[in-house]
C-alpha positions as CSV (number, residue, x, y, z in Angstrom):
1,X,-15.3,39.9,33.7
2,X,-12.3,39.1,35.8
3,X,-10.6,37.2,32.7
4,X,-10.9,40.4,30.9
5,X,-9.0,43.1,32.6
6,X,-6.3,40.1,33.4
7,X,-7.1,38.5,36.7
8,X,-7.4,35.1,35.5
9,X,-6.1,33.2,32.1
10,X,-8.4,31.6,30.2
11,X,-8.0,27.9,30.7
12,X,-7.3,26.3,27.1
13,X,-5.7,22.9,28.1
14,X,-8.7,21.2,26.5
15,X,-7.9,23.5,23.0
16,X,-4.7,22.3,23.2
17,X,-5.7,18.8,23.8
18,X,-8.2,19.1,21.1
19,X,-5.4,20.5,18.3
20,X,-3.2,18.2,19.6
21,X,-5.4,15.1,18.9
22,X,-6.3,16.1,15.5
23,X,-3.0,16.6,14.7
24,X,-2.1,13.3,15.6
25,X,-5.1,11.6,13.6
26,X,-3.9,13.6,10.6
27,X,-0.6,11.9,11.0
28,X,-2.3,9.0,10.8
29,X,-4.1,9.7,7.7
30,X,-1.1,10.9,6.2
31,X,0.8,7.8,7.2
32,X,-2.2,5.2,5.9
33,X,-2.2,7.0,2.8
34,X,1.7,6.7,2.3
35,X,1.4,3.4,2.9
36,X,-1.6,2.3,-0.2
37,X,0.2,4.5,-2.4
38,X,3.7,2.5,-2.1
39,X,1.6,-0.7,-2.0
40,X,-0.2,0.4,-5.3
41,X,3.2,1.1,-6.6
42,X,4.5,-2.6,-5.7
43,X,1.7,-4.2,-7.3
44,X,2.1,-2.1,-10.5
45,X,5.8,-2.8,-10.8
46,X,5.3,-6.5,-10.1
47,X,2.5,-5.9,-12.8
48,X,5.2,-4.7,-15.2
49,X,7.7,-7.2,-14.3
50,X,5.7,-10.2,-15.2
51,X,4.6,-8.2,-18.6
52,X,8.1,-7.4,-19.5
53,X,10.2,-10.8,-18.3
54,X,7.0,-13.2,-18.6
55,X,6.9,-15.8,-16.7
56,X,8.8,-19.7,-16.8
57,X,5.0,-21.4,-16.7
58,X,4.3,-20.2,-20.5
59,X,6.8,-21.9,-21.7
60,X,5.7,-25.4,-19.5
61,X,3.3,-27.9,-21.1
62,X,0.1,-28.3,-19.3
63,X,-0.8,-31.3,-20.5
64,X,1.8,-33.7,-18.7
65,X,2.2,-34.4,-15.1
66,X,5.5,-32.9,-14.8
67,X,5.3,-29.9,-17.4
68,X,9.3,-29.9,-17.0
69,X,9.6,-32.3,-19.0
70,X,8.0,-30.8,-22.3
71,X,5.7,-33.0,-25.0
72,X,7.6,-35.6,-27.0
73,X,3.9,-35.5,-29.6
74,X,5.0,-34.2,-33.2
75,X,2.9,-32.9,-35.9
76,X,3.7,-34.9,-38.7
77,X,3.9,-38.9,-38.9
């Protein structure tokens, strides 16, 4: 009854520690989250990229050792 009429304050260091710990781990959450959403938006652009420009090994022959080179066969005799 004492904490009532106002003889003593009611201790709420562990509250605070408690609010202030959740608060943290949301940071946390809210950080991770940041962080797969600009990694899913890297992969997507490089996605794009390589749709749009291509890429130099399409236009390499496979069938040689050094695909550089190219394939000197013709079609016709």
């Amino acid at each position: 009854m004492g904490g009532l009429v106002g003889g003593q304050k009611a201790d709420t260091s562990a509250a605070r520690a408690q609010m202030e710990q959740q608060r943290i781990e949301n940071e946390k959450l809210r950080e991770q989250a940041q962080a797969e959403k600009r990694d899913m938006a890297q992969q997507e652009a490089a996605r794009k990229m390589a749709r749009t420009r291509g890429g130099n090994r399409m236009l390499l022959a496979e069938n040689r050792l050094n695909p550089e080179a190219g394939v000197d066969e013709t079609l016709g005799a």
